[in-house]
C-alpha positions as CSV (number, residue, x, y, z in Angstrom):
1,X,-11.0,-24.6,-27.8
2,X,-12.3,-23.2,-31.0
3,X,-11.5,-26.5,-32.4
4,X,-14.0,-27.9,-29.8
5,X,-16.5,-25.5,-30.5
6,X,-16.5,-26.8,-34.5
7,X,-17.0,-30.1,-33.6
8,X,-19.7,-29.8,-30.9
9,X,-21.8,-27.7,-34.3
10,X,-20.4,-30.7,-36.3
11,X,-21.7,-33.3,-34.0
12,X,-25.1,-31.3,-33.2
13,X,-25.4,-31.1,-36.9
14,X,-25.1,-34.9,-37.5
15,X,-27.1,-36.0,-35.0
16,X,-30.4,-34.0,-35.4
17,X,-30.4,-34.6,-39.3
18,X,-29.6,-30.8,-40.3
19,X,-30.0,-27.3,-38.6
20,X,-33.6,-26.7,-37.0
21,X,-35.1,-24.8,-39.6
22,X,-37.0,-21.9,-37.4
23,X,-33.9,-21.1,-35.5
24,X,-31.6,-20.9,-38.0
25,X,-34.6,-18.3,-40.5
26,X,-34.2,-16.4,-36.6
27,X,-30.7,-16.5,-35.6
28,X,-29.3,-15.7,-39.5
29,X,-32.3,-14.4,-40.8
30,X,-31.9,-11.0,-38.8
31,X,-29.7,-8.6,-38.9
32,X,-30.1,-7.5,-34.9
33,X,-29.9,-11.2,-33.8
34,X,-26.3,-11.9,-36.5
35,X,-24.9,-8.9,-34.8
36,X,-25.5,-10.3,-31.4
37,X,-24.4,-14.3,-32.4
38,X,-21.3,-12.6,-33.6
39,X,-20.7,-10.1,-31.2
40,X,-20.7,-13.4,-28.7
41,X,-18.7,-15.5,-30.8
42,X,-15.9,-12.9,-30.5
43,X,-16.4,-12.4,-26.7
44,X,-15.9,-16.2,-26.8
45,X,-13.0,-16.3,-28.6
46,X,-11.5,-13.3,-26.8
47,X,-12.3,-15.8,-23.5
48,X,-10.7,-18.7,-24.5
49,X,-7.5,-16.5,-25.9
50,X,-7.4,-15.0,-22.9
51,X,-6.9,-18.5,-20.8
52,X,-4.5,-19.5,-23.3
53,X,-2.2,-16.4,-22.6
54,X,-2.7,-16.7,-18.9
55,X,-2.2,-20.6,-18.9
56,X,1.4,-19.5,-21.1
57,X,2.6,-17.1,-19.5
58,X,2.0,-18.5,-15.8
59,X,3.5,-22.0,-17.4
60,X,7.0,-19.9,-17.9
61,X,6.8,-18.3,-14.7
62,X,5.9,-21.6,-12.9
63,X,9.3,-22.8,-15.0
64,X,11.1,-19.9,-13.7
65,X,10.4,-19.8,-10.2
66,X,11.1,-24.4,-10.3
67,X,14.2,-23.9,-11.9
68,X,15.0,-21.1,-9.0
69,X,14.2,-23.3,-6.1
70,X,16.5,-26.0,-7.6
71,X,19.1,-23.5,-7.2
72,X,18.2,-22.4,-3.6
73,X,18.6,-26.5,-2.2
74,X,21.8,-26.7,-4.7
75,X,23.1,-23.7,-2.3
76,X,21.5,-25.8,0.9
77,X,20.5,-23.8,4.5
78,X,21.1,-20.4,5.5
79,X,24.2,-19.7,6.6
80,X,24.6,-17.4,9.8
81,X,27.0,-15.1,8.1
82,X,24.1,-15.0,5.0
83,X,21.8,-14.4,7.6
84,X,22.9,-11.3,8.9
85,X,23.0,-9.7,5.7
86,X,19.2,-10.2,5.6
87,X,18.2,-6.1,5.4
88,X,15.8,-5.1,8.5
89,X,12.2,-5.8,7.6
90,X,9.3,-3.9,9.0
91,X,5.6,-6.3,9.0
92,X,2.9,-3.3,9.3
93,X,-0.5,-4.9,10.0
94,X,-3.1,-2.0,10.2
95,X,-6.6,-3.4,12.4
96,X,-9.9,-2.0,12.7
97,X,-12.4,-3.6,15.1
98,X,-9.9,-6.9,14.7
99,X,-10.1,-8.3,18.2
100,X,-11.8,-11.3,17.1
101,X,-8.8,-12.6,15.5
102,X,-5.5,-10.2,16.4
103,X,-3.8,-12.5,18.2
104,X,-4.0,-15.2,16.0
105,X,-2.1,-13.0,13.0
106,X,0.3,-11.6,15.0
107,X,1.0,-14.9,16.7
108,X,1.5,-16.4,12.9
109,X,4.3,-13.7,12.8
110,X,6.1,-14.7,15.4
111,X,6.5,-18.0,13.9
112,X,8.4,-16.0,10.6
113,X,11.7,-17.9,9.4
114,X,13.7,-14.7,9.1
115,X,16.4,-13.3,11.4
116,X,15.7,-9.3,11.4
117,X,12.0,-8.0,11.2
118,X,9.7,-5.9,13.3
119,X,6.1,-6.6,13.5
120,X,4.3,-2.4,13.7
121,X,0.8,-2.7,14.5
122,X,-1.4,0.3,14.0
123,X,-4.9,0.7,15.6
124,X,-7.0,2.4,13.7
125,X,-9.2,3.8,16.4
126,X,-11.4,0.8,17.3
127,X,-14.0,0.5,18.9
128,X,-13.5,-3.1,20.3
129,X,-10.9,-4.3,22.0
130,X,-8.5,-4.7,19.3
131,X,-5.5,-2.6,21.2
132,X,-5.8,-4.4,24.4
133,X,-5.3,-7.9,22.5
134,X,-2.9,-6.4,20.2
135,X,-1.4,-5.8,23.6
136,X,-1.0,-8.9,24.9
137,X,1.4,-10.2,22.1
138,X,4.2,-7.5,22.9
139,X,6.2,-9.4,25.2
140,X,5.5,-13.2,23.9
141,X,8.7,-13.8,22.3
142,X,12.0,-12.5,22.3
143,X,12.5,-13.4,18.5
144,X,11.0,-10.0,17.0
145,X,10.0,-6.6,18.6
146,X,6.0,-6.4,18.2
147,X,5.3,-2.6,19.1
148,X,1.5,-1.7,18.8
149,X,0.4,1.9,18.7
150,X,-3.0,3.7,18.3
151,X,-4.5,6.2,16.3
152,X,-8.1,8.3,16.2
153,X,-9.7,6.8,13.0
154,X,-8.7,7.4,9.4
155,X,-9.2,4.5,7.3
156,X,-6.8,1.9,5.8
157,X,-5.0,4.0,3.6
158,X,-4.3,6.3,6.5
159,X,-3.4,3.0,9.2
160,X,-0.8,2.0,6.1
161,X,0.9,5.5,5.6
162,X,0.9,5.5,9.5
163,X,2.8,2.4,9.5
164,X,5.4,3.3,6.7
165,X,6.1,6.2,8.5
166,X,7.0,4.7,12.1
167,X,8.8,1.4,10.0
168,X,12.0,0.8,10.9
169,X,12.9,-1.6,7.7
170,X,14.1,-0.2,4.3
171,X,11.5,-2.9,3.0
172,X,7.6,-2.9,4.4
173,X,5.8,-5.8,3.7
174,X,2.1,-4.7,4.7
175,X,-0.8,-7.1,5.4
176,X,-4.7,-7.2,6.6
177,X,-5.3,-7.5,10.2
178,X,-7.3,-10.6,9.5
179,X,-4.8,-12.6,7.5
180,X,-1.9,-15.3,8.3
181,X,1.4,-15.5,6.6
182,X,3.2,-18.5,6.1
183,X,7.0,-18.8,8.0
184,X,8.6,-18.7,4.7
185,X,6.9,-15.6,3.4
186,X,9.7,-12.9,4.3
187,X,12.7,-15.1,3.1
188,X,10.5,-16.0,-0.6
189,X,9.8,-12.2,-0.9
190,X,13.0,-10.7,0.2
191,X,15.1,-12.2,-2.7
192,X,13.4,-10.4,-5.6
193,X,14.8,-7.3,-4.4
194,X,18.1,-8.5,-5.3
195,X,16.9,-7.0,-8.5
196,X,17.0,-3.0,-8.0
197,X,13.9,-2.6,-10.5
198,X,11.6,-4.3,-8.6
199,X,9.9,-1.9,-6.3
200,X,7.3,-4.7,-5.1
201,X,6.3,-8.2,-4.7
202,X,3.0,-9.2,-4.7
203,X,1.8,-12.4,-2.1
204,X,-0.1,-15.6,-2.5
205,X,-3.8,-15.0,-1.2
206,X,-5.6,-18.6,-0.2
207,X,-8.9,-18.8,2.0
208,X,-8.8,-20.4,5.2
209,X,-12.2,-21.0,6.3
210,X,-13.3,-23.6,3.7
211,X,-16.0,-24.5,5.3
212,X,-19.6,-24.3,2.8
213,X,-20.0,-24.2,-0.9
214,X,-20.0,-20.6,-1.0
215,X,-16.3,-20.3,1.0
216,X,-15.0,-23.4,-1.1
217,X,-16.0,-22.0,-4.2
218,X,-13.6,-18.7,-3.1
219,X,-10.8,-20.8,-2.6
220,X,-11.1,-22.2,-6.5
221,X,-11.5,-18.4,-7.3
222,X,-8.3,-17.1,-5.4
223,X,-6.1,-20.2,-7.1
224,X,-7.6,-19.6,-10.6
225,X,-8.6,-16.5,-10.9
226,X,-6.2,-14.2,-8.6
227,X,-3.0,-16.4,-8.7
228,X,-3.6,-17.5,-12.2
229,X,-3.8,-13.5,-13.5
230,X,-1.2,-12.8,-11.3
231,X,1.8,-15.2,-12.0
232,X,0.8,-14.7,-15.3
233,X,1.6,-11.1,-14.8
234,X,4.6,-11.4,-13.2
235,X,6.1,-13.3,-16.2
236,X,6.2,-9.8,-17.7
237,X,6.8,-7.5,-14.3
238,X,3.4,-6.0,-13.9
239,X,1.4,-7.4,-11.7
240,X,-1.4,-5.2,-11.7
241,X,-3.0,-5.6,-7.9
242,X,-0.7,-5.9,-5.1
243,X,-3.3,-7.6,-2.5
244,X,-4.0,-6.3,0.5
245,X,-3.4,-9.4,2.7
246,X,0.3,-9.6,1.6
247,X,2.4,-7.5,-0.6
248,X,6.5,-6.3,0.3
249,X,7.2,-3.0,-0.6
250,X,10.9,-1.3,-1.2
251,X,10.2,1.9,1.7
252,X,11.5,4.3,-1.2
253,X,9.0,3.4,-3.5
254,X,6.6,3.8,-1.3
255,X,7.8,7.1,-0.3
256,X,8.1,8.1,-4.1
257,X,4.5,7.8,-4.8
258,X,3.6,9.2,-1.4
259,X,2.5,5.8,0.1
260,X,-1.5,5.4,0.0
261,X,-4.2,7.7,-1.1
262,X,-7.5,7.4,0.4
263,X,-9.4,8.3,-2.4
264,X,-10.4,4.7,-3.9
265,X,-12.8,2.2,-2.1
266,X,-9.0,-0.2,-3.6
267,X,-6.2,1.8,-1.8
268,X,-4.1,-1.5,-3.0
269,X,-4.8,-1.6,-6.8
270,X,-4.4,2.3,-6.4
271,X,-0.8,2.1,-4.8
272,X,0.3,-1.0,-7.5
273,X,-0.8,1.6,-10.7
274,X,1.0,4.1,-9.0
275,X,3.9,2.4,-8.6
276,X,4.0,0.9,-12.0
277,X,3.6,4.1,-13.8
278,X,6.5,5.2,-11.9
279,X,8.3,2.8,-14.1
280,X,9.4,0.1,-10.8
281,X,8.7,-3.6,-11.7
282,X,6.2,-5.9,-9.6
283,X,6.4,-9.5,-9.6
284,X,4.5,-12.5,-7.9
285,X,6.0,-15.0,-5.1
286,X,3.2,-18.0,-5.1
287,X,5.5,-19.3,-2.3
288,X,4.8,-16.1,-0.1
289,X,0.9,-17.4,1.3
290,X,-1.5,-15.1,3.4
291,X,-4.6,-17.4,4.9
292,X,-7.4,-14.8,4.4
293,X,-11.0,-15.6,6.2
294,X,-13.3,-15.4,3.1
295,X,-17.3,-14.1,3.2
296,X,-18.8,-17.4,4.3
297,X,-22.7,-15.5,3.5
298,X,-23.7,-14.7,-0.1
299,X,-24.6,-10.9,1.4
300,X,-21.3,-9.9,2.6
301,X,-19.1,-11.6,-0.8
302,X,-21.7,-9.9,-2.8
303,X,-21.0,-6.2,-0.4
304,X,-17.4,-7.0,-0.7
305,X,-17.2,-7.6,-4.5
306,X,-19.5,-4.7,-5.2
307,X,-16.6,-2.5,-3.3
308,X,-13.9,-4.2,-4.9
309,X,-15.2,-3.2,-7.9
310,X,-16.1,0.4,-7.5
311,X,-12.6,0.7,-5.7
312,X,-11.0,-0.7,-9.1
313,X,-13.1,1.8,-11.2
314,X,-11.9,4.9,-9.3
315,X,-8.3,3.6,-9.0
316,X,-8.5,2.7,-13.5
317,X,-10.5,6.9,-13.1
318,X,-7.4,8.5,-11.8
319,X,-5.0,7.0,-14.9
320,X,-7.8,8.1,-17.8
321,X,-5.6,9.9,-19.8
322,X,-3.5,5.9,-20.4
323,X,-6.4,4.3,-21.5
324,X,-7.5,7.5,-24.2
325,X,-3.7,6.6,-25.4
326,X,-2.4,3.6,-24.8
327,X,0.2,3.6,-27.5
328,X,2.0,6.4,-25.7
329,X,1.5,4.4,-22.3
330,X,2.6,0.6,-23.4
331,X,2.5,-1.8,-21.1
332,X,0.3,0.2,-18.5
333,X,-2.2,1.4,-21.2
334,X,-2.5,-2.6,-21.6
335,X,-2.6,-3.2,-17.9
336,X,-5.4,-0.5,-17.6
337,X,-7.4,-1.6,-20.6
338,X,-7.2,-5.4,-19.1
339,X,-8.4,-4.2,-15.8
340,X,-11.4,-2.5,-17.5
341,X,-12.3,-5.7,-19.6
342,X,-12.3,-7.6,-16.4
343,X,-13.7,-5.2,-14.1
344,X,-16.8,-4.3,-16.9
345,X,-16.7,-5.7,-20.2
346,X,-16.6,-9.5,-19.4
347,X,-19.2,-9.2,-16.1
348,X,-21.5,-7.5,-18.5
349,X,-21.1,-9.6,-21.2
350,X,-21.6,-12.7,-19.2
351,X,-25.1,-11.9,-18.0
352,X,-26.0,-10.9,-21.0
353,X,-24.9,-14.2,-23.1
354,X,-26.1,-16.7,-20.3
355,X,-29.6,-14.5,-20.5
356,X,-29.5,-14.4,-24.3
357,X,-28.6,-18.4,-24.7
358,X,-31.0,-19.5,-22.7
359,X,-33.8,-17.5,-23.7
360,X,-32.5,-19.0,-27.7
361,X,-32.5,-22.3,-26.8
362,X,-35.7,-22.6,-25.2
363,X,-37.4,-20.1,-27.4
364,X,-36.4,-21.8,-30.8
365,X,-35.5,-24.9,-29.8
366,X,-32.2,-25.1,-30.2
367,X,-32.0,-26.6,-26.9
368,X,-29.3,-29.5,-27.9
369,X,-27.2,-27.1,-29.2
370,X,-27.2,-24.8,-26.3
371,X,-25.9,-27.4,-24.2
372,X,-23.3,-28.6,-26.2
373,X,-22.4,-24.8,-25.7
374,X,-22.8,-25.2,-21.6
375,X,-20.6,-28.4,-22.3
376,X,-18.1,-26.8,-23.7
377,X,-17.7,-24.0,-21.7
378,X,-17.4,-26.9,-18.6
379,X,-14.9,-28.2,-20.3
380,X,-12.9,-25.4,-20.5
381,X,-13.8,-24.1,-17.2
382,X,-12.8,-27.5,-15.7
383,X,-9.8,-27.9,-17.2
384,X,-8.1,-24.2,-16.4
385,X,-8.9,-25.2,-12.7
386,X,-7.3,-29.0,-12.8
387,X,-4.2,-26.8,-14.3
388,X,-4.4,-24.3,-11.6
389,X,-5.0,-26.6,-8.8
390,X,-2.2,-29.0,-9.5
391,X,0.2,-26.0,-10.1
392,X,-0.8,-24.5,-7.2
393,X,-0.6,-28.1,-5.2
394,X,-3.9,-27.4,-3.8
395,X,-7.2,-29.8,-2.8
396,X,-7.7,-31.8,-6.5
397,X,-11.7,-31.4,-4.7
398,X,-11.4,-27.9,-5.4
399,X,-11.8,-29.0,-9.1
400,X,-15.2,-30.2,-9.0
401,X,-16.4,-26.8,-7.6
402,X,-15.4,-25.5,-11.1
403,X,-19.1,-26.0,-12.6
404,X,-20.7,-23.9,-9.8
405,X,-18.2,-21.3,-10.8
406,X,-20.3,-21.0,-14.0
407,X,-23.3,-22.0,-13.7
408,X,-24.5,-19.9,-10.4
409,X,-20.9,-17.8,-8.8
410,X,-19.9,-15.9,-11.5
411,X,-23.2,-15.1,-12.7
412,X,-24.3,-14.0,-9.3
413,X,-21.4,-12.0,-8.5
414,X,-21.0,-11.0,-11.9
415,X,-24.5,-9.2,-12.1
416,X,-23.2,-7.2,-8.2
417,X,-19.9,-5.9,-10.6
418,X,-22.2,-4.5,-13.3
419,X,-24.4,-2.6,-10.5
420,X,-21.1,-1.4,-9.4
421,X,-20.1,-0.5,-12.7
422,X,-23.2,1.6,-13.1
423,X,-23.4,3.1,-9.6
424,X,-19.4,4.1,-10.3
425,X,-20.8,5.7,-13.4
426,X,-23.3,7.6,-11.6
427,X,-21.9,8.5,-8.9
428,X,-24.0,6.9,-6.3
429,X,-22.2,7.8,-2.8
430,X,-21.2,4.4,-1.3
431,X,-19.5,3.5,2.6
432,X,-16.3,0.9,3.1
433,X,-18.8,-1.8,4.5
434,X,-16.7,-3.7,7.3
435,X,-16.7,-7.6,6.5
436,X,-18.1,-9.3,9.7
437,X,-15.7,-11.8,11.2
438,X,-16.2,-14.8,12.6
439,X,-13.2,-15.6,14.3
440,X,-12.0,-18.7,12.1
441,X,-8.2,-17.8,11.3
């Protein structure tokens, strides 16, 4: 990419006869306006390094996980004597004012290809009618006890611990009331555990309800930037955000770090730092899918990003002391320090360099040059979603929607983080904001 970047100069350079004279007296000629040109030149280079890694890294898992498979057909089916060894699993699907779409999650757990599992779900108090359609799924099929209880209001956190406690299985795999899981997710996700080190696997999240550019552009988001990060991650064993929507637990770890604190607006990226600095590994099964229903308004992804964010901030707060040293923490110094750039340094310096471009280009009229930068930038942001998308096997549409990723989502929702950020820093007192659904699981 850097490579790229020379020759688009190269070419601007060629083709307009020299450098315009007024912008480059403004852009070299001051010292304030160097610093800034090279301070985003770095951030730059830092960007496209950081797609190279992530593009590596999630190559060789990719490798790892084919070569895998291929062994799993040489083997062929199940056997019923393999089957029974299957350990006891225990689904724990916490619901708060879910009656819009219960059913239709629990019902995707009947269809589970797995011998021995439970399906717990916990009520967190609701005030709709979330119980009485939990309910009606008890006695559907003989294939799996479903066994729904209720509970005054405490939260998620509180629904989850709830759940580990009454679990039957030495393995929990906990999900969000509003989420689907594929038939093959417990028998994908059950295997890494063969390892003893691993004390969690973390699930594929896709959106459902593609249904506007807003929704569709989510979907491109989950398989670039959430899977990408992740089985990236996993290469190395630390998967840094177990998702809420689908992630299997070992019931010992969980009881090692005392389950979930409610303390974070992110009780999942809280738990997955916990459990890492506990020294257990955490890996990524892309094969394991949860169909999540996505914002499908620009208000609520907007609420729900700002949360995410704060909740990431809090969860980073709690594990200061690795980021002041993250020699003497390693890898989860690294992972903390990674979060933050994410979380803080890249939204900020996003805004800032879009702002600070555009305002070049058309102030000094270095227009042509700016968008060979946008072009560029495309290019790259294009082609990490064409790699992503046929990795993942997912809509090759889903590619196109790569230049509103730039050029209006990121920015957007990139400009909610750095409120966020700032309103963290502050202090300013914030509430969970319940996502609205819409019933389209």
């Amino acid at each position: 990419m850097t490579l790229v970047s020379i020759a688009f100069v190269y070419i601007y350079y060629r083709l307009l006869g020299g450098w315009n004279v007024h912008a480059t007296d403004f852009i070299w000629g001051s010292s304030v306006m160097t610093g800034i040109t090279g301070y985003l030149t770095v951030f730059m280079a830092i960007l496209v390094l950081r797609y190279f890694v992530l593009i590596v890294f999630s190559y060789l898992e990719h490798l790892d996980n084919i070569r895998r498979h291929e062994r799993e057909l040489a083997l062929g089916k199940p056997t019923p004597d393999a089957d029974r060894k299957l350990p006891f699993v225990t689904i724990v699907v916490p619901a708060y004012n879910e009656g819009m779409i219960i059913k239709a999650a629990i019902g995707s757990l009947l269809e589970i290809d797995y011998p021995n599992y439970e399906v717990l779900v916990v009520d967190d108090g609701s005030t709709d009618d979330t119980y009485e359609r939990a309910l009606e799924m008890v006695n559907v099929t003989d294939k799996c006890i479903v066994t729904v209880i209720t509970k005054a209001n405490g939260g998620k956190a509180n629904a989850l611990n709830t759940g580990m406690t009454y679990a039957k299985g030495d393995f929990i795999l906990n999900m969000d009331g509003d989420s689907k899981l594929s038939p093959n997710t417990l028998r994908d996700c059950i295997r890494h555990f063969d390892d003893p080190r691993i004390g969690a696997v973390a699930g594929n999240v896709k959106v459902y309800n593609r249904d506007n550019l807003i929704t569709q552009v989510q979907a491109l988001e989950y398989v670039e930037g959430l899977a990408l990060s992740r089985k990236a991650q996993s290469y190395t064993r630390s998967v840094n955000i177990i998702p809420g929507p689908l992630g299997m637990f070992r019931k010992n770890a969980l009881w090692q770090v005392r389950g979930y604190d409610d303390d974070t607006f992110a009780e999942d990226c809280d738990l997955t730092l916990k459990l890492l600095f506990e020294g257990w590994h955490i890996v990524y099964e892309p094969r394991a899918i949860a169909w999540v229903e996505s914002p499908s308004r620009l208000i609520d992804l907007l609420k729900q990003r700002y949360r995410w964010t704060r909740g990431i901030l809090q969860a980073i707060r709690k594990h200061a002391w690795s980021l002041a040293h993250p020699f003497q923490s390693g890898v989860n110094g690294y992972i903390l320090w990674y979060m933050l750039f994410e979380g803080v340094l890249w939204p900020v310096s996003n805004v800032f360099g879009n702002i600070f471009f555009a305002w070049v280009g058309i102030e000094y009229d270095v227009t042509t040059l700016l968008a060979f930068w946008w072009l560029q930038l495309s290019i790259l942001d294009v082609a990490a979603a064409a790699y992503c998308v046929i990795i993942e096997k997912e809509d090759m549409l889903l590619i196109a929607y790569a230049l509103v990723f730039r050029v209006f989502y990121l920015i957007v929702v990139d400009v909610a983080k750095i409120f966020a950020s700032f309103e963290e820093l502050i202090g300013t007192k914030m509430s969970w904001g319940k996502l609205e659904r819409e019933g389209k699981l």
